[in-house]
Phi, psi and omega in degrees: 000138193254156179243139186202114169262127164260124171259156176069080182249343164251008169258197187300276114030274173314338192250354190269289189311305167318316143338299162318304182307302207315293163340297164293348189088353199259148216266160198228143172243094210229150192239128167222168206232353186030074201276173146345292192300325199311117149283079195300340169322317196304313184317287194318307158322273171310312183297008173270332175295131157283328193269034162225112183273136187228137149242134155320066198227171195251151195258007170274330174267303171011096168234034160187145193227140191286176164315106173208188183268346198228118159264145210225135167241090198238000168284149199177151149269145188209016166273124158306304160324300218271015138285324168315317159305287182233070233253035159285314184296344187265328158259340130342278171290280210306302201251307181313315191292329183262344156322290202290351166275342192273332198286290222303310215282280213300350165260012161290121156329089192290003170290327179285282188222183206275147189288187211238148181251129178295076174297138160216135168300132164236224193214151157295353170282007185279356177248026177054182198284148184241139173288301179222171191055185208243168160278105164276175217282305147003322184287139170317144154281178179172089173298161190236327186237202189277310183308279182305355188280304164302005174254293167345301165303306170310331194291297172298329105006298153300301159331301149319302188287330175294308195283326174291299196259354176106337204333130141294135171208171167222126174269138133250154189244059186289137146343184189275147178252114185258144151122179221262149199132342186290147148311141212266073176220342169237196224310277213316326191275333213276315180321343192278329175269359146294330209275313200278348223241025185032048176254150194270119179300103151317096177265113194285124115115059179046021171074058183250359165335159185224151181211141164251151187243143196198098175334136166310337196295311211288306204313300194304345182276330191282350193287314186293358188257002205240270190327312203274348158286300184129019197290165152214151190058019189261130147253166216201128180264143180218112175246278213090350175076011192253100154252161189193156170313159160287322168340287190285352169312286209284341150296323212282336189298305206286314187348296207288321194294309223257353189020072155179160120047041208225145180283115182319247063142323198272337171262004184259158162241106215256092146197023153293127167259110186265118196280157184094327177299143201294111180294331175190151185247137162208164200219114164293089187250061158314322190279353185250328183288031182246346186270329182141343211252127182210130179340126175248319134347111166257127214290287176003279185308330196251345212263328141005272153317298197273333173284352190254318188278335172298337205265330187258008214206080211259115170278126148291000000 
């Protein structure tokens, strides 16, 4: 039986793996600080598993994490925007927090059992933007805003902490994450709710930024694809390989709400600039598909579906 603490266990990313986990049987302890963003609906669900545990907790505060094989660290502020505005709260969580989980693990007693290997999200914005060609897991970082900057740190941080005190850990580094559930702050639920609200989508920098896209589904699977090889000390980039201007993201959005046909152009608003901005993220993750783990998820195919449950289903 595998024990596995999820921090963020209610946001997009944290409630699909968590979910996954439950699904395999495996026992779940899961922590969330049930920020704004937080799907709380979510509790009342998992709370139908015999294999799930929830405590309300902030992961910077924190002081005690039970016996388990995994600490799985997907809580994080993780909207750009709203570091640019303010980043205390992005260093607070992104970086103190994952100090004190690292701090919680290397003061476990080693007499019992062997202490838990650190999984942690990190992000592909930690390696700033590439024009052409991909990023390996290898490449320097060089963050570009406050959000990546604070994820960076944390990275480096795991590191440290591995080489000083032993941690075991697996960094992962996913792309941008779609699918439903998300909080309507990033591109796909906000554009929608603009959309409902006869508002103009702000398309930053005339939308030619480039993202590669990647389900929440493919990602928690590739993580259940880590664990059950046994890595340690590894880090893994996870893309899935689809990337597109946001421009056509956001035709394919307005398409799916109007279910036809419709010229982008009459719903953006282009004359937004966002500072810090990437022009484009890509990512080599040759090395986790080496494990067996490969996208099943079609952004095309999914993006339908998912502008229809945001569009009937108006979140604040």
């Amino acid at each position: 039986m595998r024990l596995v603490v999820i921090t963020g266990c209610l946001g997009l990313i944290g409630s699909y793996l968590t979910k996954k986990c439950l699904d395999l049987g495996w026992q779940v302890y899961g922590i969330d600080k049930i920020t704004y963003a937080a799907n709380k609906d979510l509790i009342d669900l998992f709370n139908t598993y015999d294999n799930f545990t929830f405590t309300k907790q902030d992961i910077a505060a924190i002081d005690y994490l039970p016996d388990c094989d995994y600490v799985i660290n997907v809580a994080a502020e993780s909207h750009v925007g709203n570091s640019i505005v303010e980043s205390d709260d992005f260093i607070h969580t992104n970086v103190f927090g994952v100090k004190n989980l690292l701090d919680l693990i290397r003061r476990k007693q080693k007499n019992v059992v062997d202490p838990p290997i650190f999984l942690h999200f990190s992000t592909d914005e930690v390696y700033g933007d590439i024009e052409s060609g991909s990023h390996a897991e290898t490449t320097l970082l060089k963050p570009s805003n406050p959000y990546s900057a604070s994820k960076a740190s944390a990275d480096m941080l795991i590191l440290a902490w591995s080489r000083t005190y032993g941690v075991n850990y697996v960094i992962v580094r996913p792309t941008n994450n779609y699918g439903i559930g998300q909080y309507p702050e990033k591109l796909i639920p906000l554009s929608v709710k603009l959309l409902q609200r006869q508002k103009k989508i702000k398309l930053h920098d005339h939308g030619e930024p480039i993202r590669n896209w990647l389900h929440a589904d493919d990602t928690s699977e590739a993580i259940v694809k880590i664990i059950n090889s046994g890595a340690a000390n590894e880090i893994y980039n996870i893309s899935g390989g689809f990337e597109q201007k946001n421009k056509h993201t956001v035709q394919k959005i307005i398409n799916s709400y109007f279910e036809d046909e419709r010229d982008y152009l009459q719903y953006v608003d282009l004359h937004y600039v966002r500072d810090g901005q990437d022009v484009r993220y890509c990512l080599d993750d040759s090395k986790i598909r080496k494990l067996g783990w490969k996208p099943q998820k079609n952004f095309d195919d999914e993006i339908l579906n998912i502008v229809k449950h945001y569009k009937h289903n108006f979140k604040w």
